[in-house]
Residue frames relative to the residue before (quaternion, step in Angstrom):
aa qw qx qy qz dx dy dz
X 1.0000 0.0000 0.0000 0.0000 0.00 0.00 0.00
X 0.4469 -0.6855 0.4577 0.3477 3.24 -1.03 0.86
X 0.3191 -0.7849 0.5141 0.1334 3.40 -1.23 1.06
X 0.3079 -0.8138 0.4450 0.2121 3.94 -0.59 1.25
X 0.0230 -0.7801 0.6245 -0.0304 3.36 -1.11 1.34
X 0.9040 -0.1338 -0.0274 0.4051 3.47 -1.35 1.14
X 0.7469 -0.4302 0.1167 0.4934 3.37 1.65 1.87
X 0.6667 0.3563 -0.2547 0.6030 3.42 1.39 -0.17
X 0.5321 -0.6068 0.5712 0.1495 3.46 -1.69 0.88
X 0.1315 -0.7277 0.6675 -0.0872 3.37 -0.44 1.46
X 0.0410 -0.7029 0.7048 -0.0862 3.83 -0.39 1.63
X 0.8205 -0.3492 0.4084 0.1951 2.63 -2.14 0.84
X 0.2357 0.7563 -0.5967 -0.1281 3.21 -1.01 0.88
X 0.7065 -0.3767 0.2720 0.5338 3.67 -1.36 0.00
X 0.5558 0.5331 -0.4977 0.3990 3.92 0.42 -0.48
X 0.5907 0.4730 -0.4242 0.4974 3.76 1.01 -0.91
X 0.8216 0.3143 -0.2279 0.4173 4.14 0.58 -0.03
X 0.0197 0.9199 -0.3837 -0.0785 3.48 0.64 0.58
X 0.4124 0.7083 -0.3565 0.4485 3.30 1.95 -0.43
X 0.7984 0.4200 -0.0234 0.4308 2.90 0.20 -2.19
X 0.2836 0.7216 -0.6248 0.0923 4.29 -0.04 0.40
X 0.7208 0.4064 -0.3338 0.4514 3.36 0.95 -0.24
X 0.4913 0.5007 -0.3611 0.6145 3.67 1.48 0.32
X 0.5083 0.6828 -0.5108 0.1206 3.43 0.57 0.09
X 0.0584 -0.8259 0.4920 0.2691 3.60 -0.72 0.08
X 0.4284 -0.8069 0.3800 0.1447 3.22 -0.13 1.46
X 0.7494 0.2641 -0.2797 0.5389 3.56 1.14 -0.53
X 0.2110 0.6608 -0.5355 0.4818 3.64 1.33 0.64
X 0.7325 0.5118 -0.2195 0.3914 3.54 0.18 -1.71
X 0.6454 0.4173 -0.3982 0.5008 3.67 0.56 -1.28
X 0.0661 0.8290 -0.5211 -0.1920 3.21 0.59 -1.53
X 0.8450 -0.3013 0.1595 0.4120 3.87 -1.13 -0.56
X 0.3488 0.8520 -0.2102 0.3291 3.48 2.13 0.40
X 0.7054 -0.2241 0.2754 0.6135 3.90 -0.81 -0.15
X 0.8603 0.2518 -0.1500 0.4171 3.41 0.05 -1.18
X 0.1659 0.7572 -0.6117 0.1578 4.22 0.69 0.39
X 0.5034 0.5954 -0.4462 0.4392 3.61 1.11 -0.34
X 0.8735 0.0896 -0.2873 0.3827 3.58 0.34 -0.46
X 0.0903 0.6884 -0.6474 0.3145 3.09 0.24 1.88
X 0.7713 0.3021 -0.1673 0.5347 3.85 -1.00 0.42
X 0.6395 0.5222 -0.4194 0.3774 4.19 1.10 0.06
X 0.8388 0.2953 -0.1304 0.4383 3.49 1.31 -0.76
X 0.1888 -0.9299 0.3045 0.0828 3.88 0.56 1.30
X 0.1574 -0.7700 0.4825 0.3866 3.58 -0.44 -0.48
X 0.7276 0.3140 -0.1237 0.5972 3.64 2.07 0.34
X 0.7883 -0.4398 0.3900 0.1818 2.81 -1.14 0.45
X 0.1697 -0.8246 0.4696 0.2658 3.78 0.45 0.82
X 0.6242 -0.3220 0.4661 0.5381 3.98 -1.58 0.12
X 0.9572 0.0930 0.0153 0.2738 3.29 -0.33 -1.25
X 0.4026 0.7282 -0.4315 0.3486 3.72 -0.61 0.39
X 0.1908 -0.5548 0.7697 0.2516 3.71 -1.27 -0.61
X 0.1405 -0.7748 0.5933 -0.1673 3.14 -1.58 2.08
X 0.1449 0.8258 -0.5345 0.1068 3.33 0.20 0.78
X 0.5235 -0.7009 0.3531 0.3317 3.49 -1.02 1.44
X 0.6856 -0.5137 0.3071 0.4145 3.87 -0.56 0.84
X 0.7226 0.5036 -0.2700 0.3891 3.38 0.75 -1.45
X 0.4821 0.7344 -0.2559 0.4034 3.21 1.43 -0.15
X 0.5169 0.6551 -0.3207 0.4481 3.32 1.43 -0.83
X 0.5004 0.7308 -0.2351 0.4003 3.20 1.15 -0.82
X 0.7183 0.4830 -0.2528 0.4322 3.39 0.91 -1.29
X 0.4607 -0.6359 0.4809 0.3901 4.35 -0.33 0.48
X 0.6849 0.5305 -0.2533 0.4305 3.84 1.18 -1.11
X 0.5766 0.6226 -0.2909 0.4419 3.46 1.44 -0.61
X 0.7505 0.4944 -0.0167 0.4382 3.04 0.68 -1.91
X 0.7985 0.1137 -0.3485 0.4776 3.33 1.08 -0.07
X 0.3729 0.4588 -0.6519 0.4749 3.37 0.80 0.86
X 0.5758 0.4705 -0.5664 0.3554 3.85 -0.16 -0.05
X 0.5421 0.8053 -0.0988 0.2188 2.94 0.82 -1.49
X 0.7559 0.3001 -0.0257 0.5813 2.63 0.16 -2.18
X 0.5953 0.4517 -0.4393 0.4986 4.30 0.69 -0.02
X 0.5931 0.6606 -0.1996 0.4147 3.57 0.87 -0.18
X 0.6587 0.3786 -0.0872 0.6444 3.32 1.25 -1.69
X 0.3543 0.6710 -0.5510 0.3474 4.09 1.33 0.29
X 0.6610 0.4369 -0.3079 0.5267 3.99 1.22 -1.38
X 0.7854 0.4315 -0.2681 0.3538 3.64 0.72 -0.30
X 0.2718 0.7576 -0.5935 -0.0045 3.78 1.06 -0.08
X 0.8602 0.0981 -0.2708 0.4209 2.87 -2.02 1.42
X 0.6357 0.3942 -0.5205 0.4118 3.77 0.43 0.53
X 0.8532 -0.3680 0.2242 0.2939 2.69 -2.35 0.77
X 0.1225 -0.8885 0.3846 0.2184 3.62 -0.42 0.69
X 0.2374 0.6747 -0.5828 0.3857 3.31 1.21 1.07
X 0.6841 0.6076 -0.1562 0.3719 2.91 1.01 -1.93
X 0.7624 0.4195 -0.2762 0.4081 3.68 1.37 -0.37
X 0.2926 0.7429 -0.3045 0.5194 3.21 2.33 -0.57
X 0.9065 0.1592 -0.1901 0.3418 3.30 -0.12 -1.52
X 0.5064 0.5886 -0.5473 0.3124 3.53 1.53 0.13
X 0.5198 0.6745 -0.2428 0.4647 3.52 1.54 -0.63
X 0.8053 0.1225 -0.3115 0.4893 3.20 0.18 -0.14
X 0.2582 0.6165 -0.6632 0.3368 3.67 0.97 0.73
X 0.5720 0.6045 -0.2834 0.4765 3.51 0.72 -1.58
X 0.8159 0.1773 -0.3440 0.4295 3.59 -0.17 -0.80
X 0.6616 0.4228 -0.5385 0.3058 3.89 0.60 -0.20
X 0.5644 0.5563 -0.5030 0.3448 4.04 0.71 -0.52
X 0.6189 0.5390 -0.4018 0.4063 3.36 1.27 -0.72
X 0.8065 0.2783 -0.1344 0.5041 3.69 0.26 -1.32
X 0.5934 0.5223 -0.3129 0.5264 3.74 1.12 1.24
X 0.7397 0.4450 -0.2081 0.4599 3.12 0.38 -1.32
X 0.8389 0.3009 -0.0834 0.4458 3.42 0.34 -1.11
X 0.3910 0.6170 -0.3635 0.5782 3.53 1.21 -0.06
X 0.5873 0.6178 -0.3062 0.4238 3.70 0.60 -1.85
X 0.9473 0.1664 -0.1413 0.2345 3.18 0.38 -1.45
X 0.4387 0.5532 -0.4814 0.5193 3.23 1.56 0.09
X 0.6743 0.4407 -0.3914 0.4449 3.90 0.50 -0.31
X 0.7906 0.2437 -0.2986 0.4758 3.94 0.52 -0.45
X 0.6517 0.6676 -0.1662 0.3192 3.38 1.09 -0.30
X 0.7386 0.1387 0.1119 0.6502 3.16 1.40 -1.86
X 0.4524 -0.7605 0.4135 0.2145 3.56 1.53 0.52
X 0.2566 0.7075 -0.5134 0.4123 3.53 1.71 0.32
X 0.0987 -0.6718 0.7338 -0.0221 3.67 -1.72 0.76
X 0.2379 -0.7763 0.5399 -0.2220 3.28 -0.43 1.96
X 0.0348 0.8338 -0.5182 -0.1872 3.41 -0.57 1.24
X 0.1802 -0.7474 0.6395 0.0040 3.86 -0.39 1.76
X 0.1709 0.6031 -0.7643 0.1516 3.84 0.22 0.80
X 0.5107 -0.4365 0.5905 0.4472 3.62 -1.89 -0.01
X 0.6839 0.2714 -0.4937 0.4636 3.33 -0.28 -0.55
X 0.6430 0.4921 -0.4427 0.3854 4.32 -0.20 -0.11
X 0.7802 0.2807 -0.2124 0.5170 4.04 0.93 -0.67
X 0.5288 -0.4963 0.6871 -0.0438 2.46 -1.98 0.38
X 0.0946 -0.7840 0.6107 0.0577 3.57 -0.61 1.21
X 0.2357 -0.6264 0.7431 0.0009 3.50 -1.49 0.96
X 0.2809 0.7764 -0.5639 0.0161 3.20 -1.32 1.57
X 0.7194 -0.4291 0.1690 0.5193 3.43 -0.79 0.45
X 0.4422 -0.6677 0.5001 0.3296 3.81 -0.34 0.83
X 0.7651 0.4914 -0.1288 0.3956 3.48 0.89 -0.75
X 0.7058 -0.0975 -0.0986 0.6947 3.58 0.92 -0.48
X 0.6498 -0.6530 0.3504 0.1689 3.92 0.40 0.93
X 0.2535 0.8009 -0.4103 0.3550 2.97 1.87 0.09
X 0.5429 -0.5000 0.5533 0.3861 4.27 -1.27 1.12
X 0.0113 -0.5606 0.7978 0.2216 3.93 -1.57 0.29
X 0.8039 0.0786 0.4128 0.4208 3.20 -0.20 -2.10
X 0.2785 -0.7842 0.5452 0.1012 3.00 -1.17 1.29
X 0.6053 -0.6200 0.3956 0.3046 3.97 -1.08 0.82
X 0.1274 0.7777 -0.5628 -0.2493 3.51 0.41 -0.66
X 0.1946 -0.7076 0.6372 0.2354 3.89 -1.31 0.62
X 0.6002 0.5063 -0.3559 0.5067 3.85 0.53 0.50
X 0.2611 -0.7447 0.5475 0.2785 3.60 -1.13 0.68
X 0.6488 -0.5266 0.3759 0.4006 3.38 -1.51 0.57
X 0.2348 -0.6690 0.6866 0.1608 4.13 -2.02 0.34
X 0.5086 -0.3702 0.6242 0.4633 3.08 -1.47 -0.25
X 0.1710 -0.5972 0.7826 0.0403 3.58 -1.57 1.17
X 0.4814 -0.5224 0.6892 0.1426 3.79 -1.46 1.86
X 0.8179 0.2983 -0.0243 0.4914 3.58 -0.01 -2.01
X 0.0173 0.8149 -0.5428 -0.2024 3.31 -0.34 0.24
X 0.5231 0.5860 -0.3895 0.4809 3.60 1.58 -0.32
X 0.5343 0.5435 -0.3702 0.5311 3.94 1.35 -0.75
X 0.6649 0.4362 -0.3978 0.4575 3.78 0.80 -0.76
X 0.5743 0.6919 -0.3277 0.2900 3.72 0.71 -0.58
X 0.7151 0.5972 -0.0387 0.3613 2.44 1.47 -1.72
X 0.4750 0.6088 -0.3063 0.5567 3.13 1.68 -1.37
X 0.5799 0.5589 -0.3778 0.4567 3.96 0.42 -1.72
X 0.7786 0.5229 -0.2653 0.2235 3.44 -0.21 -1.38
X 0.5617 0.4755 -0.1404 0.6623 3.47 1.76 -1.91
X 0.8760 0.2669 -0.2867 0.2816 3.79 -0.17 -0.94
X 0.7648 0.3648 -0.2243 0.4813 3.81 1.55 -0.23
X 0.7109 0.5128 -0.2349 0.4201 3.23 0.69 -1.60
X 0.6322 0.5109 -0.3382 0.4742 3.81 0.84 -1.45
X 0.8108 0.3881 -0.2327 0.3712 3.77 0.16 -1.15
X 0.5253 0.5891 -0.3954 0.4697 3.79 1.55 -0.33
X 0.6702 0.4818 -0.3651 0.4306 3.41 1.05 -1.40
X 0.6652 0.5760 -0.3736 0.2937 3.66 0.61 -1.15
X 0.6746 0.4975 -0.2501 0.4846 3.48 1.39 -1.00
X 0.6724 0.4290 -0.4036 0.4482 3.70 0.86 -0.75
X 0.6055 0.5824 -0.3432 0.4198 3.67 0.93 -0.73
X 0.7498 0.2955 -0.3430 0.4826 3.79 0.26 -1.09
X 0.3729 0.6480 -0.5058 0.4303 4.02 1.61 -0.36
X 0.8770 0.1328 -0.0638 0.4574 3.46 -0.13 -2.00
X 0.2158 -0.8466 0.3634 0.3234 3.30 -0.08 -0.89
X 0.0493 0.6890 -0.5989 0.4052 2.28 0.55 2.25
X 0.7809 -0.4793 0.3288 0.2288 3.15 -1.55 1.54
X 0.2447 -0.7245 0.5711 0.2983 3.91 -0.28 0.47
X 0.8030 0.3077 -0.3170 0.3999 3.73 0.74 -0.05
X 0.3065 0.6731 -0.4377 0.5113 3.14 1.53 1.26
X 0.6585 0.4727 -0.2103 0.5466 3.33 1.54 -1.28
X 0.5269 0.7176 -0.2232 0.3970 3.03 1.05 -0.73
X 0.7020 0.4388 -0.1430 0.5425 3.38 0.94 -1.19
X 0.5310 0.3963 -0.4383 0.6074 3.92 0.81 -0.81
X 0.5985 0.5587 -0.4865 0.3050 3.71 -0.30 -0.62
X 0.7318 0.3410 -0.1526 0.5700 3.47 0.78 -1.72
X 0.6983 0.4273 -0.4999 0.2825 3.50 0.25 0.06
X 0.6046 0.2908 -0.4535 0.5867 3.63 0.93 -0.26
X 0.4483 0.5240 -0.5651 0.4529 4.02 0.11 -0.16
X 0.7799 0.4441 -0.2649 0.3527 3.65 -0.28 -1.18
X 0.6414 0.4520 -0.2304 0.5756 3.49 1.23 -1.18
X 0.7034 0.2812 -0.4719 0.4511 3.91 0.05 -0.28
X 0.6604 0.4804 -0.4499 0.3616 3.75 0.37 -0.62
X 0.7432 0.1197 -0.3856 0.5335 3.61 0.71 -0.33
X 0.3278 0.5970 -0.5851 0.4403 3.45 0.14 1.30
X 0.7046 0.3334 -0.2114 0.5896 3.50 0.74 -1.17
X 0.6089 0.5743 -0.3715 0.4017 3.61 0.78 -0.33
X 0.6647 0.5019 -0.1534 0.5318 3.24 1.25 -0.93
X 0.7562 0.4675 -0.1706 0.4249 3.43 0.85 -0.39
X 0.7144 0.1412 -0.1360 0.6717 3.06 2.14 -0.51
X 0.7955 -0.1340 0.2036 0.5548 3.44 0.07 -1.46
X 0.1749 -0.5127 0.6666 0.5121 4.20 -0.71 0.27
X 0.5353 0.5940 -0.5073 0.3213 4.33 0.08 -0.52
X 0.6384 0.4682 -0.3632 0.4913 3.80 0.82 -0.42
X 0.8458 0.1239 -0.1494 0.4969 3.77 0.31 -0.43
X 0.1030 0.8596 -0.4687 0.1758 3.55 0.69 1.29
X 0.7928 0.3503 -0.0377 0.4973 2.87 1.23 -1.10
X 0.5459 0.4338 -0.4424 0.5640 3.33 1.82 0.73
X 0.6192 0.5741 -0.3706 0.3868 3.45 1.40 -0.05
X 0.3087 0.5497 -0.4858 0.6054 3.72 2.13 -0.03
X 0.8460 0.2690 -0.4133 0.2026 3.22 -0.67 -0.39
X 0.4358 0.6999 -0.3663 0.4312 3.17 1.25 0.28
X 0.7989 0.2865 0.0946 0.5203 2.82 0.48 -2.25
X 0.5853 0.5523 -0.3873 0.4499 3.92 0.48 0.06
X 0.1721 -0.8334 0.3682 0.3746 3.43 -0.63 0.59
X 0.7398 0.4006 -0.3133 0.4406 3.30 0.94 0.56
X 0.3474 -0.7929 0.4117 0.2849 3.93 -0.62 0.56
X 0.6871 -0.5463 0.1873 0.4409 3.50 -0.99 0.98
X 0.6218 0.5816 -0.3412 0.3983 3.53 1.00 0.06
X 0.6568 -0.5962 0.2418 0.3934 2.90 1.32 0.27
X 0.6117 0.6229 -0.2138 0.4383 3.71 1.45 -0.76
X 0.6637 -0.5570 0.3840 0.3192 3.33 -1.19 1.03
X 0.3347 -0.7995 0.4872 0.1071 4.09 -0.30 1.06
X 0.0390 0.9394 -0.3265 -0.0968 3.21 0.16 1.61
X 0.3184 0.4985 -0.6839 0.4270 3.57 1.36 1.28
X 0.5424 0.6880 -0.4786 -0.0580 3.67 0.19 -0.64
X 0.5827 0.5479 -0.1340 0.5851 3.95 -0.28 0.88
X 0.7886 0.3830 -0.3352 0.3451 3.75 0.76 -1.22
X 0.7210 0.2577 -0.3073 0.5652 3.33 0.94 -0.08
X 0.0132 -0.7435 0.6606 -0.1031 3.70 -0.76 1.69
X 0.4914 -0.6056 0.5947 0.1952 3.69 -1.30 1.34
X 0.0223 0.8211 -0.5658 0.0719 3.00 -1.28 1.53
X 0.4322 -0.7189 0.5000 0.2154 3.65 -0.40 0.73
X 0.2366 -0.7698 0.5746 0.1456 3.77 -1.48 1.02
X 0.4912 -0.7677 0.1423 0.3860 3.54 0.19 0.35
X 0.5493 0.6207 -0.4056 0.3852 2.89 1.62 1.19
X 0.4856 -0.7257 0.0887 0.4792 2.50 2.28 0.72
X 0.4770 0.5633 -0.5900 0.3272 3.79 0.60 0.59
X 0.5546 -0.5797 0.5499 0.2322 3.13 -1.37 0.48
X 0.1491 0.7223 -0.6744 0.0335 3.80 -1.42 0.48
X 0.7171 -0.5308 0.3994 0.2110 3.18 -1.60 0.26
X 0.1810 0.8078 -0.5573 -0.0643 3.74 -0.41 0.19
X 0.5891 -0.5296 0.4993 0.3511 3.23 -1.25 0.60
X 0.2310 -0.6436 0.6325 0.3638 3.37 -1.89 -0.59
X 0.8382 -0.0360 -0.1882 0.5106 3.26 0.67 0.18
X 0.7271 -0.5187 0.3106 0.3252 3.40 -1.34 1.37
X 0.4353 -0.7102 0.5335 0.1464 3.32 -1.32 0.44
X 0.2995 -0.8674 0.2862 0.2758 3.00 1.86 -0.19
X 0.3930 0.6612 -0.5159 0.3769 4.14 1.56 0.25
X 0.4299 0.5652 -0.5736 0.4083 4.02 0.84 0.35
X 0.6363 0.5466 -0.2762 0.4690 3.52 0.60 -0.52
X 0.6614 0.2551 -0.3789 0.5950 4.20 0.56 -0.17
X 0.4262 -0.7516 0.4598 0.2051 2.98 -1.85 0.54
X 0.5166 0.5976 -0.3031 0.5331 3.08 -0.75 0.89
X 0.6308 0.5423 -0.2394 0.5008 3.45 1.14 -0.75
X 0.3174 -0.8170 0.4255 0.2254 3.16 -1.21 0.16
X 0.5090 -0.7272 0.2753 0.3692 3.68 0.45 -0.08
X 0.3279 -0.8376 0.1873 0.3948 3.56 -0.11 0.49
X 0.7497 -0.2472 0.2889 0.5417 3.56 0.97 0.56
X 0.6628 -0.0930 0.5638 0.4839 2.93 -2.29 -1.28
X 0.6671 0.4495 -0.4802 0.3499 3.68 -0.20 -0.14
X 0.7499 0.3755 -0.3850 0.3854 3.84 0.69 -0.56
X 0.5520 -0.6812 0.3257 0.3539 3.82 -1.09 0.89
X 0.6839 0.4379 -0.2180 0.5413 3.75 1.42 -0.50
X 0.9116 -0.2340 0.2906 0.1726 3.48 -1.07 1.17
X 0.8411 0.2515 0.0750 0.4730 2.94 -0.38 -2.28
X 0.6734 0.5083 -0.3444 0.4118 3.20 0.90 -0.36
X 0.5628 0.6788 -0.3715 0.2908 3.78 1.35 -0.42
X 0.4860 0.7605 -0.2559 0.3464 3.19 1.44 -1.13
């Protein structure tokens, strides 16, 4: 049971089990808490249902647009950038959001290279659920070093493959990445400490990554002010889902107009 310390809920993490990492139960940990959303995103199998194909696969043009094309079924006749990047919104909240928090949260180290997962999508409209993982979870020292690893070993090489796939901008992809990235870290910040995810917020906001390499979210998410003076988030470049129907726009968050709607 989770035990309650200075008003805040101090849950179980895998460091509290060093025997047992391959007994972990990762959605055990989130459990019925802020974050119960990212139950069901990180597996150690193969769900009953769906269509799994091994990430590195994305890579392949025959792969990627058979997802695809099942996908562009909710969208006949629209722009298919505009479905690309609604698609891989889906796959970054997945291979972000919940990662985010088993790495700043439960100090858990997760190995989500492409070549290590496994995608899970809606058999029906191909939509991202949940990624396979063939490796068990560790205790993660650094979690901002684990981020990083994510970023270099999954995100970089997905974007390169969905881009030279669709052509769609690589710093369009780029930007869906940092927007659910940016939103769970000050989520978890907000829920616990901004001192817990400092050093996932460098990789955001720095323009270079501890490896020394030019930081391509850096910039895409810039704090903007309404003139009733609250602050909010905007992108730097559109996501481009104003353009299918049915969609909604994303607000104040998108940098063009048409997209506010």
């Amino acid at each position: 049971m989770a035990a309650e310390m200075n008003g805040t809920v101090s849950r179980p993490s895998i460091a509290d089990h060093p025997i047992a990492y391959h007994a972990v139960d990762l959605d055990g940990l989130v459990g019925d808490g802020p974050f119960a959303y990212c139950r069901g995103k990180l597996l150690a199998s193969p769900p009953p249902a769906g269509i799994v194909v091994h990430c590195r696969d994305l890579g392949d043009p025959d792969v990627f647009d058979g997802i695809i094309a099942r996908y562009s079924e909710k969208f006949p006749g629209s722009d298919r950038r505009a479905i690309v990047s609604m698609w891989t919104l889906y796959y970054f909240s997945v291979l972000t959001i919940a990662p985010s928090v088993h790495m700043f949260v439960n100090r858990i180290a997760l190995s989500l290279e492409m070549d290590r997962l496994s995608l899970v999508c809606n058999g029906e409209t191909g939509e991202p659920e949940a990624f396979v993982m063939s490796d068990r979870p560790e205790a993660a020292a650094d979690p901002a070093a684990e981020l990083h690893r994510l970023m270099l070993g999954h995100a970089e090489p997905v974007i390169v493959a969905i881009a030279a796939n669709a052509g769609v901008a690589p710093k369009l992809l780029w930007n869906n990445a940092a927007a659910y990235l940016s939103w769970i870290l000050k989520e978890i910040a907000h829920r616990h400490a901004p001192a817990l995810v400092e050093g996932g917020l460098a990789l955001l906001d720095e323009a270079a990554w501890p490896c020394g390499r030019r930081n391509p979210m850096f910039g895409m998410i810039r704090m903007a002010r309404q003139q009733c003076g609250l602050e909010f988030a905007r992108r730097k470049v559109c996501c481009l889902r104003y353009n299918l129907p049915g969609v909604g726009g994303c607000g104040e968050a998108c940098p063009l107009p048409d997209g506010r709607h």
